[in-house]
Backbone bond lengths (Angstrom), bond angles and torsions (degrees), N, CA, C in turn:
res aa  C-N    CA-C-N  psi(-1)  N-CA   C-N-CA  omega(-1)  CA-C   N-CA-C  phi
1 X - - - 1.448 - - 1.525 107.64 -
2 X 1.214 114.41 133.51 1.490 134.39 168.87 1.465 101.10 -54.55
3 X 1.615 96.23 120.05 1.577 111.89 168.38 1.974 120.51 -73.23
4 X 1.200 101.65 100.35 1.585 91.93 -179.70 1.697 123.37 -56.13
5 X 1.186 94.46 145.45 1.468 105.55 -175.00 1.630 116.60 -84.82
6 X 1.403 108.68 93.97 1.627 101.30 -159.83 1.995 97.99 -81.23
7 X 1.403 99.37 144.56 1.529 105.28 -161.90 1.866 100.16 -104.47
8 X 1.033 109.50 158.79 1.646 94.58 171.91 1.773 115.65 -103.80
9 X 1.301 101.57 156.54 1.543 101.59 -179.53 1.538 116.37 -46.50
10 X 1.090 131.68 144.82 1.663 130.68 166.27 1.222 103.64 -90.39
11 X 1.492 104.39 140.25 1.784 118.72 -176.37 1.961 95.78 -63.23
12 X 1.218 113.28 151.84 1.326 114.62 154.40 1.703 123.57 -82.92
13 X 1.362 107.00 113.46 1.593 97.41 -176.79 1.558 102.89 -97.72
14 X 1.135 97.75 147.13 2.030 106.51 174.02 1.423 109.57 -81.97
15 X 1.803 83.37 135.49 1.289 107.08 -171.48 1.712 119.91 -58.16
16 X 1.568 117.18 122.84 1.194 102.37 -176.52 1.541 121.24 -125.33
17 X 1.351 104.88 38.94 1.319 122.97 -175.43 1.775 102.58 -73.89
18 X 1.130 120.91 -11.70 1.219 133.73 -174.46 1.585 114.43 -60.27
19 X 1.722 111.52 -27.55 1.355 135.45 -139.32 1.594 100.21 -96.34
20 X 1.441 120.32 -29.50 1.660 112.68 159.12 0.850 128.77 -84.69
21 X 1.448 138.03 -25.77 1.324 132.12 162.33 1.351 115.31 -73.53
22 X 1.175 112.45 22.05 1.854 125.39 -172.74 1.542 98.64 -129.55
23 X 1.397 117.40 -31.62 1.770 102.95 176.06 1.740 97.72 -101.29
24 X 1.172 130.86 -15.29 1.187 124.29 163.88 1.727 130.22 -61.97
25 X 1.840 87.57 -30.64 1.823 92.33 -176.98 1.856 92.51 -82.98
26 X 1.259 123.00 -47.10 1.868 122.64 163.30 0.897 95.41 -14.26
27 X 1.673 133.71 -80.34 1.410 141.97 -108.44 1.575 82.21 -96.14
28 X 1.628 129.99 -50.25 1.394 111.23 -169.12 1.517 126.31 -69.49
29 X 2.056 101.91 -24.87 1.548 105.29 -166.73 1.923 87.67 -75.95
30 X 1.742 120.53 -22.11 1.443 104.04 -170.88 1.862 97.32 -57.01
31 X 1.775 113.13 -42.05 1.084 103.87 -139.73 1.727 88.81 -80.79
32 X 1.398 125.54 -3.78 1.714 115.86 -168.60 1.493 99.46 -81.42
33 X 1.486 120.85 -35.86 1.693 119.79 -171.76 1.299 81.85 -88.15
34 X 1.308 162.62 -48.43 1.364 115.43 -168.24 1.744 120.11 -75.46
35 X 1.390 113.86 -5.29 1.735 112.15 161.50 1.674 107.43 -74.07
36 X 1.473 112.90 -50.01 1.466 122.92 -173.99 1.800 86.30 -51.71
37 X 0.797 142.15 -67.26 1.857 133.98 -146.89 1.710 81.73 -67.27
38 X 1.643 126.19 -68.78 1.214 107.51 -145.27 1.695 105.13 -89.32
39 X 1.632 115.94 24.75 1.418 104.85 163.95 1.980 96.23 -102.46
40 X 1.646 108.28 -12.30 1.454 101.61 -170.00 1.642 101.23 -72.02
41 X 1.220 115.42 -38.78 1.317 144.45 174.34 1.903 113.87 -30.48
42 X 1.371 91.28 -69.04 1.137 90.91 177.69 1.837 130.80 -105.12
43 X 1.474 106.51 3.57 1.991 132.64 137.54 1.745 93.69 -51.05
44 X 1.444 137.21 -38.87 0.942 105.53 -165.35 1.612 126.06 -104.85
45 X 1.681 114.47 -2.96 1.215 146.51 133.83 1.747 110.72 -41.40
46 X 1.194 105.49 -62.81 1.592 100.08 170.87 1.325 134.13 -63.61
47 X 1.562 110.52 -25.97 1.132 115.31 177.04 1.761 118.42 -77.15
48 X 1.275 95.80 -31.13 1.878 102.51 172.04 1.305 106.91 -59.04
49 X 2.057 107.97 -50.37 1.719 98.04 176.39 1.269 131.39 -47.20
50 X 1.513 107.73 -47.65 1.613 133.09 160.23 1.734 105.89 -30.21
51 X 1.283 115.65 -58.41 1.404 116.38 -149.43 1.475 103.72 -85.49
52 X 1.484 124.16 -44.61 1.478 137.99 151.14 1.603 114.71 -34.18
53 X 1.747 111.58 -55.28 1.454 95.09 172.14 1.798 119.98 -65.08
54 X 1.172 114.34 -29.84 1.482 105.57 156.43 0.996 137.47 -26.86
55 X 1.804 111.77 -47.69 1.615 114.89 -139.13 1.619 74.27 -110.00
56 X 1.465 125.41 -26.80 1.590 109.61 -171.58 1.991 106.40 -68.08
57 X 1.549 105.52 -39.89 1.117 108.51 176.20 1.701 111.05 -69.17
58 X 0.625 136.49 -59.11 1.569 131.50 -178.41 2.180 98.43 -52.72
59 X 0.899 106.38 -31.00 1.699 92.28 -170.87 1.587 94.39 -79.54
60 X 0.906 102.64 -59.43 1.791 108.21 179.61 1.289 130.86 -49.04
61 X 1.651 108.68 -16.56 1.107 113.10 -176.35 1.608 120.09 75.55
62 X 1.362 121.17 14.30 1.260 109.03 -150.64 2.564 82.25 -126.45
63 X 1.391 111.52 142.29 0.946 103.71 -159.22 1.668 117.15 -69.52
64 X 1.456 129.01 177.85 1.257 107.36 164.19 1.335 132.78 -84.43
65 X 1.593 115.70 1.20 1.492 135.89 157.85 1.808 92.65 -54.56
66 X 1.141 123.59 -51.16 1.787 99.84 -147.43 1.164 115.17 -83.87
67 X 1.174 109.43 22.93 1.639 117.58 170.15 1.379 119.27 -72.07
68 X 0.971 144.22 101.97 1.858 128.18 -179.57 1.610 122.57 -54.69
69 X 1.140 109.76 16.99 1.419 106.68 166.25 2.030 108.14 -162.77
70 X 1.115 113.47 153.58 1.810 113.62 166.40 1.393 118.34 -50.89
71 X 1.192 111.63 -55.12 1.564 116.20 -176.99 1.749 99.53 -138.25
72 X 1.810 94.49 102.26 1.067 114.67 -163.79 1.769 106.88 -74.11
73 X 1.380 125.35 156.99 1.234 133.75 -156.86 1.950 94.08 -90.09
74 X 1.258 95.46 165.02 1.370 82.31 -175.04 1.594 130.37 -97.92
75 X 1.949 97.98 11.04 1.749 100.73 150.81 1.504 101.92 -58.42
76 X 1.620 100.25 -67.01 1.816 98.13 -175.31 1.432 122.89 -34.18
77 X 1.270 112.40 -44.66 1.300 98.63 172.92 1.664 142.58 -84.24
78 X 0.961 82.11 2.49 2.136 108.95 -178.37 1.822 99.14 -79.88
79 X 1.918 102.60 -44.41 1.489 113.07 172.30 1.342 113.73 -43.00
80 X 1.332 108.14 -64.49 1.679 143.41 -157.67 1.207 88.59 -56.60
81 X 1.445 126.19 -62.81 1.572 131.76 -174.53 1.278 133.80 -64.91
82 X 1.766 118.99 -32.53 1.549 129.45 130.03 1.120 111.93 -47.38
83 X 0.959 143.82 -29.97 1.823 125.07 -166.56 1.710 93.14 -94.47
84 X 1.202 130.58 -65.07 0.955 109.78 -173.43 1.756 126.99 -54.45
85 X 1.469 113.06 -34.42 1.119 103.47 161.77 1.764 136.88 -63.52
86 X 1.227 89.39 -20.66 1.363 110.83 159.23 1.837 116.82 -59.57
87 X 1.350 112.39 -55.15 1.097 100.39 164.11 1.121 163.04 -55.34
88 X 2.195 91.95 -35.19 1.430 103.26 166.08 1.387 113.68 -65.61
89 X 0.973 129.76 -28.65 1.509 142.76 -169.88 1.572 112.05 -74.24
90 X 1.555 112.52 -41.12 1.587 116.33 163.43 1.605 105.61 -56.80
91 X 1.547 126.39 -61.37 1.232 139.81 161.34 1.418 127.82 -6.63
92 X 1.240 84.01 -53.54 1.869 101.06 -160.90 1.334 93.20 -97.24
93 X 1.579 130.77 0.83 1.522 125.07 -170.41 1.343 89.17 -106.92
94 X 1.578 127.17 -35.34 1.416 133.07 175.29 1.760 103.49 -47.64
95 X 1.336 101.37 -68.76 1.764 97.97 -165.14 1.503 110.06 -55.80
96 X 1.428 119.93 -31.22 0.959 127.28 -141.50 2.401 87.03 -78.91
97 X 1.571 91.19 -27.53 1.585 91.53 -166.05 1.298 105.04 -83.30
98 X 1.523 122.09 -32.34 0.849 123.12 -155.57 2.088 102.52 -93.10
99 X 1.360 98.25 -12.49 1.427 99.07 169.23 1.433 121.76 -89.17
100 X 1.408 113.85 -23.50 1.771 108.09 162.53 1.271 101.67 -67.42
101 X 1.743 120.42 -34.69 1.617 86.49 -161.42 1.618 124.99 -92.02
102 X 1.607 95.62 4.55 1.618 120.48 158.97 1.540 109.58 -51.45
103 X 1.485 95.54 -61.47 1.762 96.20 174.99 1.471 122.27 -40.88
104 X 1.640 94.29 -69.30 1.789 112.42 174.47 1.546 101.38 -28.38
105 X 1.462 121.86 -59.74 1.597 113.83 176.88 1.133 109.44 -61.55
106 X 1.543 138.57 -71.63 1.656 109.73 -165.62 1.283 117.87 -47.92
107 X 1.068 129.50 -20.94 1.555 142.66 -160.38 1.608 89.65 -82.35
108 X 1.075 127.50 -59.53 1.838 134.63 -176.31 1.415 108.91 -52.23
109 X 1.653 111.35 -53.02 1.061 128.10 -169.25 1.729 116.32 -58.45
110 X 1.572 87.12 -43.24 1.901 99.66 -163.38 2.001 85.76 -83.24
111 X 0.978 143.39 -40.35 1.217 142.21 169.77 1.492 104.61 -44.34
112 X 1.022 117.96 -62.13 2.100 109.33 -160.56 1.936 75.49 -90.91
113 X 1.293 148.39 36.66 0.953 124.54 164.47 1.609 91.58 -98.50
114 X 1.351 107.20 -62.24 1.722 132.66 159.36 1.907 103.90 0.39
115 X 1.469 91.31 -59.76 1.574 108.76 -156.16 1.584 98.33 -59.65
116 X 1.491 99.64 -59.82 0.980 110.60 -164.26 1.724 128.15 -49.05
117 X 1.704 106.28 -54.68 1.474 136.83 147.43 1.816 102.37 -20.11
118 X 1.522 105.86 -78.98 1.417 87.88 174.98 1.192 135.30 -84.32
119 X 1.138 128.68 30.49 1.518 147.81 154.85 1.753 102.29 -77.67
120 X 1.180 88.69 -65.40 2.080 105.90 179.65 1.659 85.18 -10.37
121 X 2.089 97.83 -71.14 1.619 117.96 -119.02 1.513 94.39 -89.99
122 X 1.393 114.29 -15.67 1.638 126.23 -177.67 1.463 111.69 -66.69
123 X 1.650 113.88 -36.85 1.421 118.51 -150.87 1.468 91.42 -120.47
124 X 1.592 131.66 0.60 1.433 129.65 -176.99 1.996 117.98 55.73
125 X 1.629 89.80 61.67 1.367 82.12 -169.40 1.945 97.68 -146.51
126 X 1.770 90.21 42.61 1.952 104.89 170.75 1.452 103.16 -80.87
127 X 1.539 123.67 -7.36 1.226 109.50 178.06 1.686 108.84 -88.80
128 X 1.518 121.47 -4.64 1.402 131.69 -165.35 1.279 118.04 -129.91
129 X 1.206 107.86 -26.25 1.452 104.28 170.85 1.849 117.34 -125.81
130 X 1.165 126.46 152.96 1.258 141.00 -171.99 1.274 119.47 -131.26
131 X 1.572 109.43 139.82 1.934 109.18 173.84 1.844 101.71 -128.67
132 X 1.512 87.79 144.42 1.323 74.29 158.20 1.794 98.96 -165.19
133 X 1.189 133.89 166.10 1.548 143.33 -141.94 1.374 99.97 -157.90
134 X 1.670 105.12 110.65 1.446 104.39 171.76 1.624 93.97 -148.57
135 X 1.472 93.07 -167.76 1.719 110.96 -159.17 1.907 98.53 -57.50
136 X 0.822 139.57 -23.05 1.361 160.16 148.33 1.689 151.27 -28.39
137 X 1.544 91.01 -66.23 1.407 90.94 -166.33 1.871 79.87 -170.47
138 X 1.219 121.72 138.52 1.562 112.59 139.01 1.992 102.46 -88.58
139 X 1.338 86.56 139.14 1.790 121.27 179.92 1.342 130.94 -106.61
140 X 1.641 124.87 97.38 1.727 123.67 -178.81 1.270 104.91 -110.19
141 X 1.538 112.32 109.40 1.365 133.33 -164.88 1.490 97.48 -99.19
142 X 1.451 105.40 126.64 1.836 91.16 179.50 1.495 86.66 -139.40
143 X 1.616 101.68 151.65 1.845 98.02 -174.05 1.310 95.66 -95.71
144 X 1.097 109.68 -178.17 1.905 142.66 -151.60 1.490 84.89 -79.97
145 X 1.262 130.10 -54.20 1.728 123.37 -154.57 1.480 93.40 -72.55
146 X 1.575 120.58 -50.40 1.475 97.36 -174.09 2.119 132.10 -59.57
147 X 1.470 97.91 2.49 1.641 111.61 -168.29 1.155 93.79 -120.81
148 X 1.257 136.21 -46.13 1.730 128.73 -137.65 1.833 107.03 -145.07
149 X 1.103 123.79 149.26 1.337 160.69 -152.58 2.043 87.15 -98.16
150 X 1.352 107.18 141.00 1.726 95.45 167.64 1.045 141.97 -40.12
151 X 1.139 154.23 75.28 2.035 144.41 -141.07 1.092 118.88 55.06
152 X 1.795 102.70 41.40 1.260 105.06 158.32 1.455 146.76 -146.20
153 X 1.118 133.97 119.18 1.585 113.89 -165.35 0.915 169.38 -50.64
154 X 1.797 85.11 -25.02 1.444 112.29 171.25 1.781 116.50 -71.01
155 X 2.086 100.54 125.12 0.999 98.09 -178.54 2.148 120.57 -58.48
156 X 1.474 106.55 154.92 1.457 89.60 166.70 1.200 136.37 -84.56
157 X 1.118 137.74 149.97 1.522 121.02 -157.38 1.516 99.06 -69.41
158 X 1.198 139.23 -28.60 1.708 138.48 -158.12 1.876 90.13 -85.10
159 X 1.296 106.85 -1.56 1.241 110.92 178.26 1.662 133.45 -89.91
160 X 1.705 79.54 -34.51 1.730 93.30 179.82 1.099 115.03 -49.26
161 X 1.776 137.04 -37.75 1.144 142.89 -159.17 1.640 106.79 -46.06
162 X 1.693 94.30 -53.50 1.368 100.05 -166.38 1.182 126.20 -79.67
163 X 1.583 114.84 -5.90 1.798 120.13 168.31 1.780 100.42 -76.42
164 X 1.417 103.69 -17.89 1.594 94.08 -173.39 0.980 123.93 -81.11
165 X 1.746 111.34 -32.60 1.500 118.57 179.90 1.652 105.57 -96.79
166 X 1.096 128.58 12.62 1.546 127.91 145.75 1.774 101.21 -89.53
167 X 1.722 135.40 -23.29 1.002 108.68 -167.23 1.634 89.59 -85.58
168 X 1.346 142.04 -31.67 1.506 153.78 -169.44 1.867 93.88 -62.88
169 X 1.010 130.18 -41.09 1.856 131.36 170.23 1.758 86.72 -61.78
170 X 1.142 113.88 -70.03 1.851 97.63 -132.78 1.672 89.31 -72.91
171 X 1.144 124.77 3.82 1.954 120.29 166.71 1.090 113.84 -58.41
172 X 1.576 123.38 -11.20 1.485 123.43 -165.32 1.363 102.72 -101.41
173 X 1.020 104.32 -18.18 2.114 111.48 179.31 1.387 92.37 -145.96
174 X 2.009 81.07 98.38 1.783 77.78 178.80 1.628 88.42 -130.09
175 X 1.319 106.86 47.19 1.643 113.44 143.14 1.532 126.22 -80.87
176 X 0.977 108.77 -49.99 1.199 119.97 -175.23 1.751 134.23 -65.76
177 X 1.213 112.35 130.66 1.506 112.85 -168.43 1.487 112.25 -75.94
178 X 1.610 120.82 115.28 1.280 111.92 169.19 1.656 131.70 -115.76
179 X 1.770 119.54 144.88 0.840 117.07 -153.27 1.893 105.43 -108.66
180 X 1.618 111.18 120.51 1.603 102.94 -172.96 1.733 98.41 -88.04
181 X 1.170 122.39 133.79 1.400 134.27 151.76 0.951 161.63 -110.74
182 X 1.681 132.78 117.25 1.452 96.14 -139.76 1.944 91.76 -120.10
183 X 1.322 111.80 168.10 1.515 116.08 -156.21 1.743 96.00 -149.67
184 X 1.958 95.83 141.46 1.483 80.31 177.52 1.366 80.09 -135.13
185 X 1.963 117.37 -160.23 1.419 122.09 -159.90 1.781 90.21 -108.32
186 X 1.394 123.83 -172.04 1.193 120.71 170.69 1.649 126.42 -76.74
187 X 1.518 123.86 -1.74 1.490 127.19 -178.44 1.398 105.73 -72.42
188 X 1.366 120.02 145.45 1.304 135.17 173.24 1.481 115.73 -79.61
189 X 2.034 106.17 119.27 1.528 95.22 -170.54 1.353 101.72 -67.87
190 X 1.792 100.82 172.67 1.587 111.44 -175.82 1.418 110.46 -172.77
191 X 1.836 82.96 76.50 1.405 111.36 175.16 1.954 105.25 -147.97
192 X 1.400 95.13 152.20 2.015 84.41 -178.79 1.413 109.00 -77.65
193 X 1.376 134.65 9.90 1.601 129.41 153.90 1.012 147.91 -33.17
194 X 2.048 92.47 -68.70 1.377 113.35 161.35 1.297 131.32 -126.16
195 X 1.298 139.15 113.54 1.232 155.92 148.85 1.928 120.06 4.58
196 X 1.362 93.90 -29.63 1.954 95.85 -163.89 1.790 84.20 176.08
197 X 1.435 83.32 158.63 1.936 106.91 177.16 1.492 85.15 -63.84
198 X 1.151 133.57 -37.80 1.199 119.05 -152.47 1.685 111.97 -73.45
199 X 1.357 101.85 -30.30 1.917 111.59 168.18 1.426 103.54 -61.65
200 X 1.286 114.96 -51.75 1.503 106.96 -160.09 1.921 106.68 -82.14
201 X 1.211 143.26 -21.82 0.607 149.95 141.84 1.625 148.07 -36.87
202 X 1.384 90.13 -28.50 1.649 132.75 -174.32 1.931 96.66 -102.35
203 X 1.486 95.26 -54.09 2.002 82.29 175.24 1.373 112.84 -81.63
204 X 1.395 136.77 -18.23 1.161 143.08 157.91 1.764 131.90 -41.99
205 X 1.286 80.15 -25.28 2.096 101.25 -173.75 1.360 91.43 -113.18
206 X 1.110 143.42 17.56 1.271 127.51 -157.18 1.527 89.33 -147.84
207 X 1.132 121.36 -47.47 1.661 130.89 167.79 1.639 121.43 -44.87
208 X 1.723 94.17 -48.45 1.580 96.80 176.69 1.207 98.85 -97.49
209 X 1.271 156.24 -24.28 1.474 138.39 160.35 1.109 120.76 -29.32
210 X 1.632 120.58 -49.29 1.373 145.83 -171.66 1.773 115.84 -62.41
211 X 1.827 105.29 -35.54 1.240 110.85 171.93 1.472 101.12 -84.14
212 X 1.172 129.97 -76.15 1.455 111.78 165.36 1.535 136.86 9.00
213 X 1.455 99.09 -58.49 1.686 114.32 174.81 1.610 110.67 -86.59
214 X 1.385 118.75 19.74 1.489 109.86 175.40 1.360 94.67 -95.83
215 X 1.714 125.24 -20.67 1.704 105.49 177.54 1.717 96.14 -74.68
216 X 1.146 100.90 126.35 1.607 114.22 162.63 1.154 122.60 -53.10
217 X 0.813 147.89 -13.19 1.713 161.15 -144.90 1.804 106.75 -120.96
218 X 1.133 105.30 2.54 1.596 110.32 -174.50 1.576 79.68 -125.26
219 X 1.633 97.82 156.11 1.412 126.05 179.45 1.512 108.93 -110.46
220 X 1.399 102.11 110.65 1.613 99.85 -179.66 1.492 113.09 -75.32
221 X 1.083 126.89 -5.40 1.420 116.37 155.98 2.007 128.44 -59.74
222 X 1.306 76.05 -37.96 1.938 91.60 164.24 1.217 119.39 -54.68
223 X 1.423 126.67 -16.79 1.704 145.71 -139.92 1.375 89.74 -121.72
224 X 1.517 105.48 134.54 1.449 124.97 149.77 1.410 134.75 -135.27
225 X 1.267 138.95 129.58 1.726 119.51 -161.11 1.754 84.13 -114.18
226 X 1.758 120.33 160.96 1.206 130.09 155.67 1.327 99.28 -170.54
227 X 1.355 103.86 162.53 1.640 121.49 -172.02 1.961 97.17 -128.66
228 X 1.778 93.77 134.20 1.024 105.95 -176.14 2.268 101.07 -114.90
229 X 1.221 102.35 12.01 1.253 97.87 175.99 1.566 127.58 71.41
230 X 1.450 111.95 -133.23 1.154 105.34 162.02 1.601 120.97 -114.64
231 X 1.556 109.24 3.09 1.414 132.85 171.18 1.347 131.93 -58.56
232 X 1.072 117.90 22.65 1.883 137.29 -167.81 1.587 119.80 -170.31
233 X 1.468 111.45 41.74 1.454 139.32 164.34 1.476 109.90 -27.24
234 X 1.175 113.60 125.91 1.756 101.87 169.15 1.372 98.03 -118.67
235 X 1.255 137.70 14.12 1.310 137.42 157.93 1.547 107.03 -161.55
236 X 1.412 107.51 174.10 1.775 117.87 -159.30 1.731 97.57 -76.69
237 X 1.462 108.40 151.86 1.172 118.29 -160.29 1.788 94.59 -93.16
238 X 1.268 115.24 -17.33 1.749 129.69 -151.57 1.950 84.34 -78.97
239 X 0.673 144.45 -15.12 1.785 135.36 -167.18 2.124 90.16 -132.49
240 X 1.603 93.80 145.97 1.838 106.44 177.67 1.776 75.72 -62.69
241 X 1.397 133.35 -63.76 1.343 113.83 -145.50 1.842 122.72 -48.99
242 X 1.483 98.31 -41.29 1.161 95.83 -179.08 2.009 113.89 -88.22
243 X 0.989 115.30 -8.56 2.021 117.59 154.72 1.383 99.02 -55.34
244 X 1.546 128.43 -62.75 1.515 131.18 -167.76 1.419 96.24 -37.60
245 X 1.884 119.12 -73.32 1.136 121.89 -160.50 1.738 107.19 -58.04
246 X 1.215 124.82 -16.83 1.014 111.75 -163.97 2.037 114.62 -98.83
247 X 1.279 89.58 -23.25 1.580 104.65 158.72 1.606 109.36 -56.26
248 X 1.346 127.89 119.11 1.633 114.78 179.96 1.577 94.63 -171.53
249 X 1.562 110.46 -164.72 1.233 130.22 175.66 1.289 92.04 -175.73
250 X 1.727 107.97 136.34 1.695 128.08 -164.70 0.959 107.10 -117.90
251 X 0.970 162.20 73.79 1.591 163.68 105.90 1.914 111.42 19.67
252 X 1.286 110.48 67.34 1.843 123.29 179.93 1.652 98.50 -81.19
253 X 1.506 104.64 113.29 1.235 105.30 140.99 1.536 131.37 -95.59
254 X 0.814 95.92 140.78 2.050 95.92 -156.02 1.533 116.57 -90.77
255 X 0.805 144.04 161.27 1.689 155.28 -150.55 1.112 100.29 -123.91
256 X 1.506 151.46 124.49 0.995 153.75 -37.77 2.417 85.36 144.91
257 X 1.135 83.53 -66.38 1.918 96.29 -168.95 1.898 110.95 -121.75
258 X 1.234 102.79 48.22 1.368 119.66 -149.12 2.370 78.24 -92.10
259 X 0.822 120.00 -26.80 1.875 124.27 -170.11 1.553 93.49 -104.17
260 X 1.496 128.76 5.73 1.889 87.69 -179.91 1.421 85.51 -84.48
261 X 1.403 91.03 -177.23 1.528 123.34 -168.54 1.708 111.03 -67.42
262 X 1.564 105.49 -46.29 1.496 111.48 -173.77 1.315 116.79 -68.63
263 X 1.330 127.92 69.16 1.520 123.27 178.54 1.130 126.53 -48.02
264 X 1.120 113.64 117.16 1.626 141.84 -170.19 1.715 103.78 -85.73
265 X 1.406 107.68 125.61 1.544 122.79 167.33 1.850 123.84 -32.65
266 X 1.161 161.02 145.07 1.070 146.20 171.97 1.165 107.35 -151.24
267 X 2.161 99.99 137.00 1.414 94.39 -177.46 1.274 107.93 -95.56
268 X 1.624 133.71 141.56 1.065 154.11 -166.08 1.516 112.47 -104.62
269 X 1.330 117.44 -52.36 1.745 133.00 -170.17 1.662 85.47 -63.83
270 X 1.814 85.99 146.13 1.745 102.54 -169.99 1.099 127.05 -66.20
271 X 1.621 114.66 -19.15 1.456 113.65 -146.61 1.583 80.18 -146.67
């Protein structure tokens, strides 16, 4: 009888078929983070363009609709970035003009204020006439007795002098727009002339405007006359002292840069 051939057990080896679909899934997550870095890469190039077209639209004023594209190319944005620098630079040439010529006015202003003051103090007439210079308007307040007759409009002739040599000052700044005004106290006139403070008040500003405009050298387009009546009190109507003050005609020369931002000093004191 045939001797059988006894065989020995075979070791069990572990299964390692597992091991390519394990360097294959490696090989794709290597190849997904190297797209993820170079799509993060260049999301983050776009996002600066993104964030730049913001800051050009917000400086410029101009919206983020008026861009011709979402994420503008980077001619567009080289544009976007000249223009706005362009702007600040137009900007800053604006304040820069418009603040000398703020100066140039106080400087005009405080000069024919000067003039005026010693005109006042030359001819003895601080009890009749007034200056004063603010963010506004410079203001020559002159009362009713030194121009006008009791309830009446017509300037006096010993009067004309002095509308002339205030109209001979404002020839020197004859930019500026000026406003004549005329003002009465609260008593009711009561004469057949005028109708209401508001007539006599109204021919009163309109009377000395008129001498004013006989120097040729002033532009009556610059000129405006109106009557505010007895409705713009600068003192109480209840005492003669404060009716006196309130009887007048205001002569505003007007400010020109009276809203920029850089507030300019102003002299106020009369004299």
């Amino acid at each position: 009888m045939a001797k059988k051939t006894r065989h020995e057990p075979h070791e069990e080896h572990a299964d390692e078929s597992w091991l390519l679909p394990y360097a294959d899934l490696l090989t794709l997550l290597l190849a997904l983070f190297i797209v993820l870095y170079s799509m993060s890469a260049t999301d983050a190039k776009k996002f600066e363009e993104m964030s730049q077209a913001f800051n050009n639209a917000l400086s410029t004023g101009n919206g983020v609709l008026n861009f011709r594209s979402n994420l503008p190319m980077d001619k567009n944005m080289d544009q976007g970035k000249k223009d706005s620098q362009e702007s600040i630079v137009t900007n800053n040439n604006d304040k820069k003009q418009k603040a000398q010529l703020a100066k140039q006015e106080q400087e005009d202003l405080e000069k024919l204020k000067q003039q005026l003051d010693q005109y006042i103090k030359t001819n003895g007439l601080t009890n009749q006439l007034d200056t004063k210079l603010n963010q506004s308007q410079l203001t020559i307040t002159i009362s009713d007795n030194a121009l006008f007759a009791s309830g009446s409009a017509q300037v006096k002739p010993e009067s004309r002098q002095l509308a002339l040599a205030i109209s001979s000052m404002l020839q020197q700044f004859p930019t500026y727009d000026v406003v004549v005004s005329g003002h009465t106290d609260n008593m009711p006139i009561s004469n057949s002339e005028y109708a209401s403070n508001w007539d006599l008040s109204s021919n009163r500003a309109l009377n000395f405007l008129k001498i004013l405009l006989t120097n040729k050298q002033l532009d009556p387009a610059k000129f405006t006359s109106t009557a505010f009546g007895e409705f713009r009190p600068v003192a109480s109507n209840d005492t003669a002292a404060g009716r006196a003050k309130n009887r007048r005609v205001e002569v505003s020369i007007i400010r020109k840069y009276q809203n920029i931002s850089e507030q300019i000093p102003v002299t106020t004191n009369k004299k």
